[in-house]
C-alpha positions as a printed Julia matrix, in Angstrom:
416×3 Matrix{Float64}:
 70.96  -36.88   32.47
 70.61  -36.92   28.5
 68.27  -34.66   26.44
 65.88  -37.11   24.73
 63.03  -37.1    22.0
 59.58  -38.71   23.07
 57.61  -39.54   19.83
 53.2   -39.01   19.81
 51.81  -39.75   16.88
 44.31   -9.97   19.57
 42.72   -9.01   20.85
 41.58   -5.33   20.01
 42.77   -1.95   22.0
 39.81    0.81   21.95
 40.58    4.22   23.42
 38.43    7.17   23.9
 39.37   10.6    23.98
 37.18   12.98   25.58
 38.01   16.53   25.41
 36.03   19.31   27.23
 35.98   23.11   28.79
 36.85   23.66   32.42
 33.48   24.98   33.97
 30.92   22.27   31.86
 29.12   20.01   34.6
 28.22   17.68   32.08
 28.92   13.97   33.12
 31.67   12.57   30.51
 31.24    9.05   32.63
 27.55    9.07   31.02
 29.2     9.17   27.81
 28.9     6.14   25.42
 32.3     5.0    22.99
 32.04    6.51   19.75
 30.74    3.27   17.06
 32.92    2.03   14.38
 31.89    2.92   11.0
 29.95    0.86    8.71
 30.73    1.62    5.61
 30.11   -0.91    3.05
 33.09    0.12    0.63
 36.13   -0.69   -0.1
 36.99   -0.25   -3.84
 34.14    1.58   -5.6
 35.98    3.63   -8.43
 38.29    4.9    -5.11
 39.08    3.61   -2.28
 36.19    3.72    0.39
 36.85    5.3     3.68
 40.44    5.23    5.5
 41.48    2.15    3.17
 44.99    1.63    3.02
 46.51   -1.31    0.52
 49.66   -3.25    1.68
 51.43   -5.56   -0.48
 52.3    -9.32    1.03
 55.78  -10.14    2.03
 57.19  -11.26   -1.52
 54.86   -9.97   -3.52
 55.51   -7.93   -6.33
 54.89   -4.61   -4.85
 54.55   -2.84   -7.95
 51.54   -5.1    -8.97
 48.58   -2.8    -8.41
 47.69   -0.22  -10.45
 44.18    1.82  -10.95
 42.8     1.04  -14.33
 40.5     3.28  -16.3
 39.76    1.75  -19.4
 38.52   -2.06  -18.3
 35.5    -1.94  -15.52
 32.67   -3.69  -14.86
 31.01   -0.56  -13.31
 32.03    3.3   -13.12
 35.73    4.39  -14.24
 38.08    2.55  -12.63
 39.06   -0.78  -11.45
 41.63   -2.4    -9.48
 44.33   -3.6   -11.82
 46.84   -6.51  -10.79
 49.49   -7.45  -12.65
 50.5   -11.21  -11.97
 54.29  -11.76  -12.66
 55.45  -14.89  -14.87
 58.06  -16.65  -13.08
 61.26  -15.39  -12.43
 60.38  -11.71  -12.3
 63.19  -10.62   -9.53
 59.82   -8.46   -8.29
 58.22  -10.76   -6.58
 56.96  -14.21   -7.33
 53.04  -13.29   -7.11
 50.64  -10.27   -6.68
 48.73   -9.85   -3.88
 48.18   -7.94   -0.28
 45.63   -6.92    2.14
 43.26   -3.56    2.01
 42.93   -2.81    5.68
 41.15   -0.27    7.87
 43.55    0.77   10.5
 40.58    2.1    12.8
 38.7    -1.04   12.31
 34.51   -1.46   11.1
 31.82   -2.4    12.44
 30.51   -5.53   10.04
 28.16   -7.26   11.87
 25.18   -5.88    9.35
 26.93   -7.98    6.24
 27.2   -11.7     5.71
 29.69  -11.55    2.88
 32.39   -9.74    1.03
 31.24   -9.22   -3.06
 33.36   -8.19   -6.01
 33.52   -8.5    -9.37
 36.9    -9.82  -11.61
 38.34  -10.83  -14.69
 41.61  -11.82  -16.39
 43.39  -11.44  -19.7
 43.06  -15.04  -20.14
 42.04  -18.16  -18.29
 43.63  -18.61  -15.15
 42.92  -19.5   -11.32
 42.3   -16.8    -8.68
 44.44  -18.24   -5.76
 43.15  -16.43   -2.44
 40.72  -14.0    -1.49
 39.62  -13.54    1.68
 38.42  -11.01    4.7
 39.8   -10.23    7.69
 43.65  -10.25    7.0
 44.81   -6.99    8.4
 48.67   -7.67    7.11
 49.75   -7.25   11.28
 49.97  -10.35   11.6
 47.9   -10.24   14.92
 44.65  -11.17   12.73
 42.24  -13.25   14.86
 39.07  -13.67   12.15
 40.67  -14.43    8.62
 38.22  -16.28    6.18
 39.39  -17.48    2.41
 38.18  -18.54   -0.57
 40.97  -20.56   -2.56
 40.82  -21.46   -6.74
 38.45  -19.45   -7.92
 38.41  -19.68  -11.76
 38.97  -16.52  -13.4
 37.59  -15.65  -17.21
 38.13  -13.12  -19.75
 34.3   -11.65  -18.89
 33.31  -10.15  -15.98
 32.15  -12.82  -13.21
 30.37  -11.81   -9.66
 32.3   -13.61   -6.53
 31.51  -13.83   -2.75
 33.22  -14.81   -0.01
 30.96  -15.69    2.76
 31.6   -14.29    6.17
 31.15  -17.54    8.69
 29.8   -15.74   11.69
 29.17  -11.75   11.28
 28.66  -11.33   14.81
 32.59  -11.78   15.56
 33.16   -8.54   13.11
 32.64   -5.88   15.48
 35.84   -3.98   15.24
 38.02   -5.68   12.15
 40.52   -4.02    9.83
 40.64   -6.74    7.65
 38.93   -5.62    5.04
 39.75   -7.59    1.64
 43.14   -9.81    0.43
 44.02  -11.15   -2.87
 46.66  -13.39   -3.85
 47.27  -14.92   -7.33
 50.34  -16.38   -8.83
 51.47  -17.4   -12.53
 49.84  -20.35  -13.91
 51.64  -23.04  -15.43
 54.46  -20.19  -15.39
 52.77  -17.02  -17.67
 52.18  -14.05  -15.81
 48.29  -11.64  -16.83
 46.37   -9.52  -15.98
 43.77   -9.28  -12.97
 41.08   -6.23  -12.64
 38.86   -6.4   -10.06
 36.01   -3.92   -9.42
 33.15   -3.55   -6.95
 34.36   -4.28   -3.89
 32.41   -4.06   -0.96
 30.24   -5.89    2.09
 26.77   -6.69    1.25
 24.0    -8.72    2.55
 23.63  -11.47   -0.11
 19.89  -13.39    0.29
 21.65  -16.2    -2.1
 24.06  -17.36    0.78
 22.26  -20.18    2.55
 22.9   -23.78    4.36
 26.14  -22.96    6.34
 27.64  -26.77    6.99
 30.17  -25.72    9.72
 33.37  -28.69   10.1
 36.45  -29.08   11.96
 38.78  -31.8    10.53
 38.37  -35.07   12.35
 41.33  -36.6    14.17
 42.07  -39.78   16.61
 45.09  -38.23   18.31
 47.02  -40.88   20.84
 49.19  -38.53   23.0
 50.41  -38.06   26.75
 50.03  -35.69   29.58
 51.31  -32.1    28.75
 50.9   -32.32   24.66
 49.19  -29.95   22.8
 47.01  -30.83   19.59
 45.37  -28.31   17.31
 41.87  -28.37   15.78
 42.38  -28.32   12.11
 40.48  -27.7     9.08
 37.87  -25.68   10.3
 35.63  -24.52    7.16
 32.27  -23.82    6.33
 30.26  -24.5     3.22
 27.48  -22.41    1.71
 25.11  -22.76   -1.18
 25.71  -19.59   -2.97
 23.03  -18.81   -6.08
 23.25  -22.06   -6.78
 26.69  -23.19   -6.47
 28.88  -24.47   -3.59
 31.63  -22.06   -1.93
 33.87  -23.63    0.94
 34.87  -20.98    3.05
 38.47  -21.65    4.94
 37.51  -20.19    8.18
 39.43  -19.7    11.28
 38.76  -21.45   14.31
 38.24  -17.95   16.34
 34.74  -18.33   14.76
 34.0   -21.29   16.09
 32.97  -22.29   20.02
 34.71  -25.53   21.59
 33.71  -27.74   23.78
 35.08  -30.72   25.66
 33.16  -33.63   26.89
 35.72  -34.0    29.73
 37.91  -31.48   31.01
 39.66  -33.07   33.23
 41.41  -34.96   29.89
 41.42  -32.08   27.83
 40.58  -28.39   27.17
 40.88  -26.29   24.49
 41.1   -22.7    23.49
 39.73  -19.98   21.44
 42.32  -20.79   19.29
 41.84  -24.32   18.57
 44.51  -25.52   20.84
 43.78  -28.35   22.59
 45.99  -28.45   26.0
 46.09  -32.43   27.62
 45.77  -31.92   31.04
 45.06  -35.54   32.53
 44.54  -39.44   31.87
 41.2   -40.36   29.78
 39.77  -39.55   26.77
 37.9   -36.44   25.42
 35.8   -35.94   22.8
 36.75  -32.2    21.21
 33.8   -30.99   18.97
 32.3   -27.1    18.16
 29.52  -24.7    16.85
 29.32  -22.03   14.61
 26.7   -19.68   15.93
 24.36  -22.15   16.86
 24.78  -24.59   14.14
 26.8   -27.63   15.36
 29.91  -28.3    13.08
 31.0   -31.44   11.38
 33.37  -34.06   12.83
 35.23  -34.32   16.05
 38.91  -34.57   17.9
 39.55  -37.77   19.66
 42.21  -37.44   22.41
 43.47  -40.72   24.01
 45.82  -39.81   27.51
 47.92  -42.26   28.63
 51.17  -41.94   31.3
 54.07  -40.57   29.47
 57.67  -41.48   30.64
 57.94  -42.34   34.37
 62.18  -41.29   34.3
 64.5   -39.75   32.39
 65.88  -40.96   29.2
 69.61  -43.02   30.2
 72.59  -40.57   30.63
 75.03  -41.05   27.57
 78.79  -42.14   28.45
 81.15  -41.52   25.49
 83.69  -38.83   25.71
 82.1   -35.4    24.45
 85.6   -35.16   22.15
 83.72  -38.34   20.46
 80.11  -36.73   20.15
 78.88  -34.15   17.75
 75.2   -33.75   19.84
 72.02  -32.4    18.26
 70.47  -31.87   21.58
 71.73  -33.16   24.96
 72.18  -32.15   28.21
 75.52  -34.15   28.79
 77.27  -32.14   26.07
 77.31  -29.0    24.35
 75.12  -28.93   21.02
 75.69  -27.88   17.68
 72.88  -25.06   16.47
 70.39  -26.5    14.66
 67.75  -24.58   12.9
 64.38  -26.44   13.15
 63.06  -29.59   15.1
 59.87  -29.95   12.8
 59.78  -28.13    8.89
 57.31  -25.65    8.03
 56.02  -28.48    5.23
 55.65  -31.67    7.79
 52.6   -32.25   10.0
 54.72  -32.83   13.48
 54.4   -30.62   16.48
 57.58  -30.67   18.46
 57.55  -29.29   22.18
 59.94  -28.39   24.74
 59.41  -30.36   27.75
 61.43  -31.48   31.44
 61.08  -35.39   32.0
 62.8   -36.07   35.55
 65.38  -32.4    34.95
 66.87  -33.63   31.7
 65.07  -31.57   28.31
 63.16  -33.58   26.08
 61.47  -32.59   22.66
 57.73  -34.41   22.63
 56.43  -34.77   19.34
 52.77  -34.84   18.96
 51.11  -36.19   15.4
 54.11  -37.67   14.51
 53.71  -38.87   10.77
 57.5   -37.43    9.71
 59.07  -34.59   11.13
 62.49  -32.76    9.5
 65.2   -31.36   11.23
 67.01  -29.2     9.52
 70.75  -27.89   10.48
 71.28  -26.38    6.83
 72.68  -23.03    7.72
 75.55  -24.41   10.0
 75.72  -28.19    8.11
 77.73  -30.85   10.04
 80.71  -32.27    8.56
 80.33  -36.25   10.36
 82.94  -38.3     8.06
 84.63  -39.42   11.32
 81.71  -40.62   13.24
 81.13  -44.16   13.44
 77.49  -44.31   14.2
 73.58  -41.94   15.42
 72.61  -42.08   18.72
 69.33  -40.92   19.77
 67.06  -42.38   22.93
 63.13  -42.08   21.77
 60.36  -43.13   23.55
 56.96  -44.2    22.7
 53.59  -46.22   23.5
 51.5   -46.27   20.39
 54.32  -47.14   17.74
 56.12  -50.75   17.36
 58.52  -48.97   14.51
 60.43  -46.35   14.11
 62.2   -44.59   10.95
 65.51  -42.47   10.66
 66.75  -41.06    7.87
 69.95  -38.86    7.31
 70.2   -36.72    4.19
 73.92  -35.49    2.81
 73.46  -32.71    0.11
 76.59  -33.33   -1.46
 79.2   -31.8    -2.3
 77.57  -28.25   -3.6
 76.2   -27.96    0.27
 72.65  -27.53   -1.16
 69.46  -29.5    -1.26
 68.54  -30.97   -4.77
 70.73  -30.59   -8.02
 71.15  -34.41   -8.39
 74.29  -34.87   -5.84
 72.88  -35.95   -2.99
 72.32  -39.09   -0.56
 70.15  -40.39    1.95
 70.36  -43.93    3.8
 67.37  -44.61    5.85
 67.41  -47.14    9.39
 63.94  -48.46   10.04
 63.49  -49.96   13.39
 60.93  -52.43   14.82
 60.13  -55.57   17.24
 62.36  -57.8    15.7
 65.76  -55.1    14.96
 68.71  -55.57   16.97
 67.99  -52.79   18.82
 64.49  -53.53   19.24
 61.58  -50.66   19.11
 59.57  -51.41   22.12
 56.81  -49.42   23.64
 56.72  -47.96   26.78
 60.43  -47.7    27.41
């Protein structure tokens, strides 16, 4: 049987230490886990309490400095310098200020700070609960806040406080050149607060009308929240561990903490959630039909003819990525009748990319691929050469694009 491609459009460790004299007939069981601290601070003229600061994975990591002369408050600020572009440091300043034992923040209902600039220019991220592990289950982020050459207040809401029990996240920052010129960024007075101006929280997840079969997985995207905030709009980016899903039925689809929405039968569910009690914005549609009943057909040309992508009848070439970072696909591994099969699930374009190992093909004759679908009467393929420098871009190279549909010779029909 051939491989074939069907087409649909931290948790947290506490440990307690107990340490006692031999003799004492005092009950340690009775003993309650020490509490997280509170501590509002994280930049106020030094660091607050066991804040660390960790630059972002290309970053320039010489960006931060403490400044003395230019505060809004006290005698020292935060002091980022934002590289132009090209500086072989890093292409932007920015990182994470984390507690490594983690704070309690369920008192707070936002992150405050004060910044400004040398001159005009956009602040591009700032955010809570980014602990720079990677592991981070509660991140929330403000994007394009406009920076001036006075001192401005900002706040980024926290969506639900409650989750915040034990998070090292404490503040990020990110902020790149604009239109090219690097400046400077000084921020001052950071540090959790319980702001009376934050009001009207208009919880959404991003609405979707997702076609797909038995064993897909779709995601619950664009989860945010908006708040009026002394007057103004702020749009939080929140992630969906904040939010509580539900599915009308079950026995179609569920869905996780996460977001992830695992198919699990025939039907159609109606994915929607809450923040807190407040019931969020828009909805996820999922429509289950059968998926292939067999096997896509087993190829028959000699495997000294074949240069295979992904097949079970020959041996494959490597190839570095069924679906780019920068396309909205989700490509799965999956077993149709014993032969491997990538499913693709919200299948607008995907790219796959062989770029580190590229195929030389000037003596095949023609593409092969089997694809199956029921929701899609055409079907595009494109094949990109990068010429003869071997890299994408710098004007050499070529694409030729096959679109197939009802009336092609072959045909794209549905459901085989």
């Amino acid at each position: 049987m051939t491989s074939s491609i069907v087409s649909r459009p931290i948790g947290v460790l506490t440990a307690a230490l107990f340490l006692g004299i031999t003799g004492c007939e005092r009950d340690v069981g009775m003993l309650e886990p020490a509490p997280f601290p509170t501590d509002s601070e994280v930049f106020l003229d030094e660091f607050g309490p066991g804040v660390d600061y960790d630059a972002f994975g290309g970053s320039k990591v010489t960006a931060l400095d403490i400044a003395f002369p230019v505060t809004y408050q006290g005698s020292r600020s935060l002091q980022f310098t934002v590289p132009n572009v090209g500086d072989p440091e890093g292409s932007f300043a920015g990182g994470a200020f984390t507690s490594a034992g983690g704070r309690d923040l369920t008192g707070y209902n936002a992150l405050e700070f004060w910044a400004t600039s040398s001159m005009p220019a956009t602040l591009g991220l700032v955010g809570i609960g980014n602990d720079n592990t990677g592991t981070s289950l509660y991140g929330a982020q403000v994007t394009d806040y406009p920076l001036t050459t006075v001192w401005e207040r900002y706040v980024v809401p926290i969506p639900l406080p409650a989750k915040l029990a034990v998070e090292g996240g404490l503040f990020e920052i990110a902020s790149g050149p604009l239109e090219g010129t690097g400046y400077e960024l000084w921020i001052d007075e950071v540090q959790f607060v319980n702001d009376p101006t934050i009001t009207n929280p208009r919880p959404a997840i991003g609405t979707q009308d997702v076609s797909t079969t038995v064993g897909a997985t779709v995601n619950v995207d664009g989860t945010i929240v908006t708040y009026d905030v002394d007057g103004r709009e702020v749009t939080v980016q929140a992630s969906p561990y904040y939010f509580t899903f539900g599915s009308s039925d079950a026995s179609v689809a569920t869905v996780a903490e996460d977001g992830t929405i695992a198919v699990v039968g025939t039907g159609t569910a109606t994915i929607t959630a809450t923040l807190g009690s407040v019931a969020a914005d828009g909805a996820v549609t999922v429509t289950v039909v059968e998926g292939p009943s067999g096997a896509a057909p087993t190829p028959t040309r000699p495997a000294e003819d074949v240069i295979s992508l992904f097949s079970n009848a020959y041996t494959n070439v490597f190839v570095d990525r069924w679906a780019a970072d920068f396309d909205p696909a989700t490509v799965e591994d999956v077993v149709i009748d014993g032969s491997d099969t990538k499913l693709y699930t919200n299948l607008g374009f995907a790219v796959v990319e062989f770029t580190s190992e590229q195929i030389d093909a000037t003596a095949m004759t023609g593409f092969h691929m089997d694809v199956w679908t029921f929701d899609s009467s055409e079907f595009k393929n494109k094949l990109v050469y990068f010429g003869p420098d071997g890299e994408f871009g710098g004007g050499d190279d070529s694409e030729h694009e096959v679109t197939l549909n009802e009336s092609t010779t072959p045909a794209m029909t549905t459901g085989a």
